[in-house]
N, C-alpha and C positions, 0 to 999 in steps of 0.2 A: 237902631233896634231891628231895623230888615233885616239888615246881612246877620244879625245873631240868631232870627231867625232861619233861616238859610241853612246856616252850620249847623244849626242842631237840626231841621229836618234831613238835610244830605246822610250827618251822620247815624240816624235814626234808621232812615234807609238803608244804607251800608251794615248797619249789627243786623237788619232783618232782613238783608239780600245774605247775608254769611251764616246767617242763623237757617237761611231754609236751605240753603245748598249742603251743611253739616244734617238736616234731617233726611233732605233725598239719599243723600251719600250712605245715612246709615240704613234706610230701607231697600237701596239696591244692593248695599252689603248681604241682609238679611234673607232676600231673594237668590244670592248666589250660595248661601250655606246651606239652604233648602235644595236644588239643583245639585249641589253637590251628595246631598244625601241619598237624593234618589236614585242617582248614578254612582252609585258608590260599587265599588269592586265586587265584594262578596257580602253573602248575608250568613248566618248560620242557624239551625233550626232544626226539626226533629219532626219525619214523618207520622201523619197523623190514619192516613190512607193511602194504599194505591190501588189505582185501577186499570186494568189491560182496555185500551182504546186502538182504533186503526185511526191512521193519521192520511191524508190524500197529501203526496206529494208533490202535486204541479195542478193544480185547480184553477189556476187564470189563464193559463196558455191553452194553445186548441189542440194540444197534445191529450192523449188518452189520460185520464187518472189512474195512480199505480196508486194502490194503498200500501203503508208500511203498517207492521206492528207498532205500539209505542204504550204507555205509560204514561198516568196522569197520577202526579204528586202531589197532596196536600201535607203542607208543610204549616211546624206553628211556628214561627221565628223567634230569637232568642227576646227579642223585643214584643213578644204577646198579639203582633201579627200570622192573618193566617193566607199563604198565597199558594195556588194552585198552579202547576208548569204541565203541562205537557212536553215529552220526549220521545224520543226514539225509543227505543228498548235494544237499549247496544252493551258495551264492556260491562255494567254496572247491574250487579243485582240489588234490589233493596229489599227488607224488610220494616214490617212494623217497629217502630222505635227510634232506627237509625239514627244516629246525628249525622247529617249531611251539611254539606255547605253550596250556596247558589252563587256559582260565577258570573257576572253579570260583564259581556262587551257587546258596543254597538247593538245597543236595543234587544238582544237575544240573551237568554238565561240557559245554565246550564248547571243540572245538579250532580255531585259529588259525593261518594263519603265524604265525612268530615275525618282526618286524620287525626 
């Protein structure tokens, strides 16, 4: 009667040691499709505002600050998000309306028409 107890607790253990490693497995899955989202290449979206702002281009160093021109875009994304960029105000003119698209590398964003 021991040892049958035995086998079935061992085995009871073993479905519920596979059992939780199939649940962590599928939350750390869950966690990279989220990651994945936020970092995702581009977004697309349709100017809501812009506004002419000066940007300080070297603000931590003991260098002088230079201000540049630039441009702050309120964007509503195609997904009913709304996200705000500041930029240069370089090649790209925008207007109200626009469809633009936001290239996203290495933590910096960069708006576009949308072609």
């Amino acid at each position: 009667m021991t040892s049958n107890y035995w086998n079935m607790t061992i085995k009871y253990k073993n479905f519920l040691l596979i059992s939780f490693f199939f649940i962590i497995s599928s939350c750390a899955t869950n966690i990279r499709k989220d990651l994945n989202y936020s970092n995702q290449d581009s977004i697309f979206g349709t100017i809501l505002n812009i506004t002419k702002v000066m940007i300080e281009q070297d603000a931590i160093s003991e260098n002088t600050q230079e201000l540049i021109e630039g441009i702050e875009l309120l964007i509503q994304t195609n997904a009913g998000d709304s996200i705000s960029i500041i930029q240069k105000n370089d090649q790209y003119s925008f207007i109200l309306g626009d469809k633009v698209i936001i290239k996203k590398t290495n933590n910096q964003s960069k708006v576009m028409p949308s072609e």
